[in-house]
C-alpha positions in Angstrom: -53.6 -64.7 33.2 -53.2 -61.7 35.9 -49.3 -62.2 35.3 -50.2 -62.3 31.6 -51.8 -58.7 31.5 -49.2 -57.3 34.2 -46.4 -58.1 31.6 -48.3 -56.8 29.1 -49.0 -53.7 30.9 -45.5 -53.0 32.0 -44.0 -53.5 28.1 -46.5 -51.3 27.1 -45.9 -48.5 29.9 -42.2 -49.0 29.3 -42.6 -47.9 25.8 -44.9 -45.6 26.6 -42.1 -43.8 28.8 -39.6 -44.4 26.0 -41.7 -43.3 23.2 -41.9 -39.9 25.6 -38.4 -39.4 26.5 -37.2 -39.6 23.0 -39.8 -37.3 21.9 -39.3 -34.4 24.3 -35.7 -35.6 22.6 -37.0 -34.7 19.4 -38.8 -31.5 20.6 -35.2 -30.7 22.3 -33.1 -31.2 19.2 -36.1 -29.0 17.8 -35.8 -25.8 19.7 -31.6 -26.4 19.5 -32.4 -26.5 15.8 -34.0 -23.0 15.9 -32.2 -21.5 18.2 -28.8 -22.4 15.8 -30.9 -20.8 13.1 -31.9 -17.3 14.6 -28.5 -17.4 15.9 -27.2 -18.0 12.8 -29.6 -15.5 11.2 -29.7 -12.5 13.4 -25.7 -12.7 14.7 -24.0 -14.6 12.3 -25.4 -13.6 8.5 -24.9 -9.9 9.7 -21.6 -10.3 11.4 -20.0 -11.3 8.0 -22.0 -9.1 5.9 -20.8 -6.1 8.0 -17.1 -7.6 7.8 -17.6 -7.8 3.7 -18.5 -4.4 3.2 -15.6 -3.2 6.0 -13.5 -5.2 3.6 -14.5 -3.7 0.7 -14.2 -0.3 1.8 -10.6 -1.2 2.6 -10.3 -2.8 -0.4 -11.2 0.6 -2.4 -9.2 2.6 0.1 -5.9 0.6 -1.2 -7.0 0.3 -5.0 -7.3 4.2 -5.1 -3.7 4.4 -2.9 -2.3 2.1 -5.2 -3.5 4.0 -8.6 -2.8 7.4 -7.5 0.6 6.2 -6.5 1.1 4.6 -9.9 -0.4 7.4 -11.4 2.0 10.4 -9.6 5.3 7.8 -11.1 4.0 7.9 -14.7 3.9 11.3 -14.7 7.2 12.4 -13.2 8.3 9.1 -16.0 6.4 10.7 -18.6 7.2 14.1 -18.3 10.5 13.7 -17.1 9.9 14.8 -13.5 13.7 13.6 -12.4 15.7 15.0 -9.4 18.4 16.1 -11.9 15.9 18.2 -13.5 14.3 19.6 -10.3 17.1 20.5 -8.0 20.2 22.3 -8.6 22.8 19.3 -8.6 25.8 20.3 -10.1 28.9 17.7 -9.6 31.5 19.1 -6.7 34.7 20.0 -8.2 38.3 21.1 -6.4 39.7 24.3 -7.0 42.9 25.6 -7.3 42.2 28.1 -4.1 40.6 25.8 -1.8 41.4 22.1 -3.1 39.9 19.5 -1.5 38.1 21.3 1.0 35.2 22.5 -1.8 34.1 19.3 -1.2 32.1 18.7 2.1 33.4 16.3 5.1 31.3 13.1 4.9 30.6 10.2 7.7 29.9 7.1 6.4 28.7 5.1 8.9 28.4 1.3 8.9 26.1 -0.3 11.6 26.4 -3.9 12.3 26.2 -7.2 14.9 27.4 -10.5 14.2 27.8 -10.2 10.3 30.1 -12.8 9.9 29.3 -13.3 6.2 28.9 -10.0 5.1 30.9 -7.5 6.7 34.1 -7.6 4.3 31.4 -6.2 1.4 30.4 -2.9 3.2 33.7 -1.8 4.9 35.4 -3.0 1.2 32.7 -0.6 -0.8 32.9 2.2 1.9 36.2 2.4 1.2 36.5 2.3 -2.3 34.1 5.4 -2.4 35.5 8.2 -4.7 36.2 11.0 -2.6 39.0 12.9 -1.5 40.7 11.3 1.6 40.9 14.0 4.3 36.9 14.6 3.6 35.8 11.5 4.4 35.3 9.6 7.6 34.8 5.9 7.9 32.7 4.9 11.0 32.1 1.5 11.8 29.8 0.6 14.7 30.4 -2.9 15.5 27.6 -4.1 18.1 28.4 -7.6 18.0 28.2 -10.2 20.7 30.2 -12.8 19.1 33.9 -12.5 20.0 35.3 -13.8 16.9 33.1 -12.2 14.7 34.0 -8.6 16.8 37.6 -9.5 16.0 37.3 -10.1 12.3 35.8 -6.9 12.5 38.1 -5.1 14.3 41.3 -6.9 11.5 39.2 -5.7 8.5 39.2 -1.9 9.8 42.8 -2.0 10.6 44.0 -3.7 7.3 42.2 -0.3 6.1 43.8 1.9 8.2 47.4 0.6 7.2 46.1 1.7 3.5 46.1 5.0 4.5 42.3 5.4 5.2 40.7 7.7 7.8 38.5 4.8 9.6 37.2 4.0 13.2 36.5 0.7 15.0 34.0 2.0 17.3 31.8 -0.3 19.8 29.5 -0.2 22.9 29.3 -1.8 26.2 25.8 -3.2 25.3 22.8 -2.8 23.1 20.5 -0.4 24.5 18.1 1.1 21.4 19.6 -1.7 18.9 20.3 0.1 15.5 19.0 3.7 16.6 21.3 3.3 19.5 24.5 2.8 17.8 23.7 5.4 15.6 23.2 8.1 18.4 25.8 7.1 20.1 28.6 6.9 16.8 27.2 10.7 16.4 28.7 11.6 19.9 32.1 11.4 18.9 34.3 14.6 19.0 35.2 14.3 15.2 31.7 13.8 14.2 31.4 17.5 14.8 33.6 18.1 11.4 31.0 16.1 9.3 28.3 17.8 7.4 26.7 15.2 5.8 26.2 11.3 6.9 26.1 8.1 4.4 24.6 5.1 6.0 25.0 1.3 4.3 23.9 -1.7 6.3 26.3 -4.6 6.4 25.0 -6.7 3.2 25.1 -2.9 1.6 27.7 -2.3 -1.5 27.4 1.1 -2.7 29.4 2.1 -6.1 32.6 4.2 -6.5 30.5 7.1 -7.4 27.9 7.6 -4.7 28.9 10.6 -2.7 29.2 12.2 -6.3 26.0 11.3 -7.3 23.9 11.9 -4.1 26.0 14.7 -2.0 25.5 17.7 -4.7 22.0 17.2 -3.9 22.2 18.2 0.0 25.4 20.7 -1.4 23.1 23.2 -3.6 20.1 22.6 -1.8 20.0 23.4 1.7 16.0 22.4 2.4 16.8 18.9 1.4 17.7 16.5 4.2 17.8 13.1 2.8 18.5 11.8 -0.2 18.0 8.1 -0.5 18.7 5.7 -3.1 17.6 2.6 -4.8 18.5 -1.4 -3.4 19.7 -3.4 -6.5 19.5 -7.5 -4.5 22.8 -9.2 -5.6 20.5 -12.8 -4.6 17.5 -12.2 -6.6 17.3 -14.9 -8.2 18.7 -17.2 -5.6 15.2 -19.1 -5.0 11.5 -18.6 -5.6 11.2 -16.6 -2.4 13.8 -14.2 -3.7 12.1 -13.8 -6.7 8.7 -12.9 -5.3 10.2 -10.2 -2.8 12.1 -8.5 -5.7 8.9 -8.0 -7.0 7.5 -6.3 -4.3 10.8 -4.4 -3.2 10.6 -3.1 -7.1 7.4 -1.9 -6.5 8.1 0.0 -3.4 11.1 1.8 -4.8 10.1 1.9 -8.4 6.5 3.6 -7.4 6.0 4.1 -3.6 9.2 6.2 -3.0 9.3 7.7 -6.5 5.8 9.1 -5.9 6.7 10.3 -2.6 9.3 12.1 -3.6 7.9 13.6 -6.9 4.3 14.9 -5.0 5.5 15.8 -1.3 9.4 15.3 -1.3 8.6 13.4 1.7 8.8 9.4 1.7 9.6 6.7 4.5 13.5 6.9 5.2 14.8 2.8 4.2 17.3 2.9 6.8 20.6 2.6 4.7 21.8 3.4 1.1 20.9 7.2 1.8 22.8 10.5 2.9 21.5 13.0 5.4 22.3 16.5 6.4 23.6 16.3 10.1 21.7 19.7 10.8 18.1 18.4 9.9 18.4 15.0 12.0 19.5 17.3 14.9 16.9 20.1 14.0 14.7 16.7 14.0 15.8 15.3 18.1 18.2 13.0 16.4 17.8 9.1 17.2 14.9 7.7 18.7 15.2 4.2 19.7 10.9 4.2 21.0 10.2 1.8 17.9 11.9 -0.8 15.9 11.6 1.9 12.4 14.4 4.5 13.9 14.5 5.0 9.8 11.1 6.1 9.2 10.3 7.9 13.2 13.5 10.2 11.8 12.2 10.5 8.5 8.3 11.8 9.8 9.9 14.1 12.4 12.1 15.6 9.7 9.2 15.8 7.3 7.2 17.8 10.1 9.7 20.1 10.5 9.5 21.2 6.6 12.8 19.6 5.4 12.5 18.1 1.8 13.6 14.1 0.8 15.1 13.4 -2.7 14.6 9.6 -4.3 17.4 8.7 -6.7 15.9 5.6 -8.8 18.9 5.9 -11.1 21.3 5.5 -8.3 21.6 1.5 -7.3 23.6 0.2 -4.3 23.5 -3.8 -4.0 21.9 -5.6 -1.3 20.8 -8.8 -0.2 17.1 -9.9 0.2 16.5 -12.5 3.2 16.5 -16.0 1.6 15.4 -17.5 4.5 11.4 -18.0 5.7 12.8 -17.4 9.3 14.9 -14.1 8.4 12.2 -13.2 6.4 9.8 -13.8 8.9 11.8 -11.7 11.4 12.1 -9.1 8.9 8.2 -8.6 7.5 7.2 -8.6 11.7 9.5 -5.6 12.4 8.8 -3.9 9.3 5.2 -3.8 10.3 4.9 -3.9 13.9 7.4 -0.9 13.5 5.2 1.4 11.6 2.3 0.8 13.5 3.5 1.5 16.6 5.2 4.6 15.5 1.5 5.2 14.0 0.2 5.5 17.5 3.1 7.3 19.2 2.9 10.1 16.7 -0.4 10.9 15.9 -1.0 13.9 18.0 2.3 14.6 17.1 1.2 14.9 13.0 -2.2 16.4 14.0 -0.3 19.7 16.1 2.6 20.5 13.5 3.0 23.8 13.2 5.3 23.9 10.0 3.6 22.2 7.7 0.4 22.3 5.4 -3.0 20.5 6.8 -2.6 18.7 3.2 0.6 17.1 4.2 -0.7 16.4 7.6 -3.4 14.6 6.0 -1.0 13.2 3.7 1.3 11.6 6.6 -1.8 10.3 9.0 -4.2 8.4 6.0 -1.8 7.9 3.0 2.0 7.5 4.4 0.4 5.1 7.6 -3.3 4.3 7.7 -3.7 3.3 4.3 -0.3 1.8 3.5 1.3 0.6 6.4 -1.9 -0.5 7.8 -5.5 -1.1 5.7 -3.2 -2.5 3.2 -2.0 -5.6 5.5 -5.3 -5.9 7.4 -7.3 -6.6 4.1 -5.3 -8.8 2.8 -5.3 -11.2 5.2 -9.0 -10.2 6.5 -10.6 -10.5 3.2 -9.0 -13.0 1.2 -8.0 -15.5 3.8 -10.8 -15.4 6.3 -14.2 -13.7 5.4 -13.9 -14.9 1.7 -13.5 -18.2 2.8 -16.0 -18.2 5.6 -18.9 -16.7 3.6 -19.1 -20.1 1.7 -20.9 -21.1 4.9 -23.6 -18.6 4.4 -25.4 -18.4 1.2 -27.2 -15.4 2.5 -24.2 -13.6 2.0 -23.4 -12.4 -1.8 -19.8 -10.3 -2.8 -19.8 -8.6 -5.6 -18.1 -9.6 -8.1 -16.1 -6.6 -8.8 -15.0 -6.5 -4.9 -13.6 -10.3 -5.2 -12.2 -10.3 -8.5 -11.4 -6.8 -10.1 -10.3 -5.2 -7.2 -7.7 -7.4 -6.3 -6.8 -7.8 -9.8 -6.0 -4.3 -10.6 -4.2 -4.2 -7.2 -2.1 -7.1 -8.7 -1.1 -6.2 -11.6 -0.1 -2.4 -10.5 2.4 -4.3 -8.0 3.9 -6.0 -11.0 4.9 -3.3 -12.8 7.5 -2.8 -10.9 9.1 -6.4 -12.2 8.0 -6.7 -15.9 10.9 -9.8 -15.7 9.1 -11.6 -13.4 5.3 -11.4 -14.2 4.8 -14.8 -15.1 5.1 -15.1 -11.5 2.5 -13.2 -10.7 0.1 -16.4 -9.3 2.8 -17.3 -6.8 3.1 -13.9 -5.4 -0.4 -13.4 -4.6 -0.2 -17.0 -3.1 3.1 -15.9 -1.2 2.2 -12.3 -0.3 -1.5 -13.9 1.5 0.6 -16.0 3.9 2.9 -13.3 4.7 -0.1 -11.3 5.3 -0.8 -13.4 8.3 2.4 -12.6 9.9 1.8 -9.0 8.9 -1.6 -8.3 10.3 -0.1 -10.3 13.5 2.0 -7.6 13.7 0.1 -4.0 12.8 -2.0 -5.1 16.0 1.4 -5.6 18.2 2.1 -2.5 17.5 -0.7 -0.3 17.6 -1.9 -2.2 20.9 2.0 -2.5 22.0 1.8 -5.9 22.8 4.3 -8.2 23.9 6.6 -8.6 20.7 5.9 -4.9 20.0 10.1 -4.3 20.4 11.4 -6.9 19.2 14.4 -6.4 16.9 16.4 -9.6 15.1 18.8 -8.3 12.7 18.1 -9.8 9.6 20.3 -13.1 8.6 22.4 -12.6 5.7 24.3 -15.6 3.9 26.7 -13.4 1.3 28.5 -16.3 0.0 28.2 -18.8 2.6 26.4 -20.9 -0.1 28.6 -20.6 -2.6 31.5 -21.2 -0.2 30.1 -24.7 0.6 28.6 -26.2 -2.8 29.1 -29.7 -1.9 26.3 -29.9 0.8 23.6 -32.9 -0.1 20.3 -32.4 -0.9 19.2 -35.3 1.5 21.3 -33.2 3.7 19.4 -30.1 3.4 15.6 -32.1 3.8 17.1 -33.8 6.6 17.8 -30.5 8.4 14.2 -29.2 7.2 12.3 -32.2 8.9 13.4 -31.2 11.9 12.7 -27.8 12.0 10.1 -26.6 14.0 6.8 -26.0 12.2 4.9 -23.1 12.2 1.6 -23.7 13.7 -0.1 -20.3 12.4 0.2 -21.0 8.7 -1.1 -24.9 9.0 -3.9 -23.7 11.4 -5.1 -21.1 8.5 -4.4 -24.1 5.7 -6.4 -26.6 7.7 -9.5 -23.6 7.6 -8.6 -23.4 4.0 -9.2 -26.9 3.1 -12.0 -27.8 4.8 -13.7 -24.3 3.1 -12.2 -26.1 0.0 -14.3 -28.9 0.6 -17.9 -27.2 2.0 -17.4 -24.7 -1.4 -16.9 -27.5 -3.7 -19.9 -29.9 -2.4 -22.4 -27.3 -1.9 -22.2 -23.9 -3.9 -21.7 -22.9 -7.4 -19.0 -20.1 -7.2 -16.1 -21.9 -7.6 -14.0 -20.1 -4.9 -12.4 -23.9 -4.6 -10.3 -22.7 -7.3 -8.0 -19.9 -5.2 -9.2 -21.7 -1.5 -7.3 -24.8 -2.9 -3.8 -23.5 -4.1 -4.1 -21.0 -1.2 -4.4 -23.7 1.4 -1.4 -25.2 -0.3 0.3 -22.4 0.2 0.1 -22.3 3.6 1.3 -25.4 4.3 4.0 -24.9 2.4 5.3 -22.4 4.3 3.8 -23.7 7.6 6.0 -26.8 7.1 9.1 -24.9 6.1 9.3 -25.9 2.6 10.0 -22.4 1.3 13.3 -20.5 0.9 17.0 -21.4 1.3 18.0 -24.0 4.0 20.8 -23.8 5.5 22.6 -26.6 6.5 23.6 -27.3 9.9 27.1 -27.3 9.9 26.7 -23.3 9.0 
């Protein structure tokens, strides 16, 4: 009987101990409970309601840049605001007296590095360029490592030569500066000193017969203009889907950015070939700085700041080639925004203590040429509509407007297509598109204004001329079999993953229907995380 009642006593103390444990268990998962929720409350909920409204104040920053802009290039369209009608630009003709020497001595200088597909079409188009032959100068800076490619080179120039053309084969012991570098040190040579103005064409660049004509009388008859640049016309366009959807921005850029530039200030961001400048102004400016990968636009600022004028042509097309390529492209968007960024932070005080131009145009260079365009623009895009959009879902505490998350971006998306009317039925892929890119983009704006590790970084820009077309017989199964094996880019799958499961959360518990764009957006990163996006090139290149 005593064992009877000990038993008893020690099951009943046992779950006495147990019933205890598991509810100062309970009382634990309890005050774990609350403490996620005032966390969550009081840090969280505010967190993203303060990044919504930074958002949307970056949001209206860009819609107002992008309608005033759009506004400034229907006026000069409407009222017929054209170069040719603003500056003196009467064509250069010889004289009896004087001959060939009323026309001015022109450099043309042709930049490259291991352009084995391409460098046939610039030195070809140079060339051809109509323009008497003792006032032109033909300057190719060959910076490339490989040795057959340098030789190719070098056979190209002197088949010209032996045509009777005036050009130089010019090269360098190394790379210091990249680009910029070549370019200062082409300027050093003794019969650079007869040039008055310089014409600069990448290697993928093709310029027409009539050019100089077209763009020299210009700096001729007006001597407060220092650059006059012209538009890229892309030869591959319509090579793949990719192509397509950078055409469409491009367009934009030239068709509106640069057009309203030039039509309001005279002063727009320098594209680094396809232009002509006055020799005197990018002296009077400290010449070549290699300090950031955009020598283009650093010249083009300190020029600006020194009260020299910039002309657009939009009438005045020289063919190019877009990257085709997610790597080149890659490459490319990185520099293009690290660049500006950097240059951003190098020059500020630089924009802020100009002493020969207008507080207007001071304010003009620091929030609309860079904080606005080169900056806001990319962080927004990638801030808003990639990660606080999609990580709101998890809060229903938090409510966006609906004209912040559906007609702002709209608006913004349809004045970008403008510049493409041909392609507009595009339009859904290039906001998909242009939202991964903006990834890479933001990436880089913070590289650069925190001059981080990648902050100088320069990889010349792959161009395949007509590789493809030289090899048509290359197998599909070929192509995917190269692409499965290419290394996949971690970024844009990490940000599709996030996408997805937001997908998910969205769909199961709110009524918004951001599933709809989350879905298709997450798609879109892994399509380009995986590599699926582009031209492949085959590996026996």
């Amino acid at each position: 009987m005593i064992e009877e009642i000990s038993k008893f006593k020690s099951v009943w103390v046992g779950r006495f101990y147990e019933m205890a444990a598991s509810y100062e268990g309970l009382l634990q998962s309890v005050q774990i409970a609350d403490a996620w929720y005032m966390f969550r409350l009081f840090v969280l909920v505010p967190i993203v309601r303060l990044a919504v409204v930074l958002c949307l104040i970056m949001s209206l920053m860009v819609l107002f840049e992008k309608t005033s802009m759009g506004l400034i290039s229907l006026y000069a369209k409407v009222f017929r605001r054209r170069p040719y009608r603003v500056y003196k630009c009467d064509p250069i003709v010889a004289d009896e007296e004087s001959g060939s020497a009323a026309f001015p001595m022109v450099l043309v200088q042709i930049p490259m590095y291991n352009e084995k597909e391409v460098y046939r079409l610039s030195i070809g188009a140079a060339c051809n360029l109509e323009w008497p032959g003792d006032r032109i100068l033909i300057q190719v800076l060959d910076d490339s490592t490989d040795p057959v490619v340098k030789d190719l080179v070098k056979q190209e120039c002197t088949m010209w030569f032996d045509k009777g053309k005036n050009i130089r084969y010019e090269t360098r012991t190394n790379r210091k500066g990249y680009k910029a570098g070549a370019l200062k040190e082409g300027m050093k040579h003794p019969y650079v000193n007869e040039c008055e103005f310089i014409a600069m064409f990448d290697a993928d660049f093709q310029p027409e017969p009539d050019f100089l004509k077209r763009t020299v009388p210009f700096l001729v008859h007006n001597p407060d203009i220092a650059l006059v640049q012209s538009r890229w016309l892309f030869v591959n366009a319509n090579e793949c889907l990719m192509t397509r959807i950078q055409q469409m921005s491009m367009d934009y850029h030239f068709k509106v950015e640069q057009e309203a530039g030039s039509t309001l200030n005279a002063f727009f961001g320098y594209n680094g070939t396809a232009g002509v400048w006055r020799i005197g102004a990018i002296h009077d400016a400290g010449g070549w700085a290699d300090r950031t990968t955009v020598e283009d636009m650093d010249l083009a600022v300190r020029a600006g700041l020194k009260g020299w004028k910039f002309v657009y042509l939009g009438d005045t097309k020289v063919k190019s080639e877009l990257p085709s390529t997610f790597k080149a492209y890659r490459y490319q968007q990185h520099r293009w925004s690290c660049g500006p960024a950097n240059l951003f932070r190098k020059m500020f005080w630089d924009i802020v203590l100009a002493k020969k131009v207008s507080i207007y145009k001071k304010f003009y260079v620091i929030y609309h040429f860079f904080i606005s365009r080169r900056l806001v623009s990319h962080l927004v895009t990638f801030a808003f509509y990639c990660v606080v959009i999609p990580f709101s879902v998890f809060f229903s505490e938090v409510k966006i407007p609906i004209w912040g998350i559906v007609h702002i971006p709209t608006s913004i998306t349809l004045m970008n297509a403008v510049g493409t009317p041909r392609s507009f039925h595009l339009i859904v892929f290039w906001v998909l598109f242009e939202n991964v890119m903006s990834l890479h983009r933001c990436k880089a704006v913070f590289i650069g204004l925190f001059e981080a590790g990648r902050v100088n970084e320069w990889i010349v820009t792959e161009k395949l001329g007509d590789m493809m077309k030289a090899k048509p017989n290359i197998s599909i199964a070929k192509k995917l079999n190269f692409n499965a094996w290419k290394k996949f880019n971690k970024l844009e799958i990490a940000v599709g993953l996030f996408l997805l499961v937001c997908t998910w959360y969205d769909f199961k518990h709110n009524r918004d229907y951001y599933f709809v764009y989350f879905f298709p957006q997450s798609i879109a990163f892994f399509i380009m995380g995986f590599g699926y996006v582009g031209t492949i090139i085959p590996t026996d290149k």
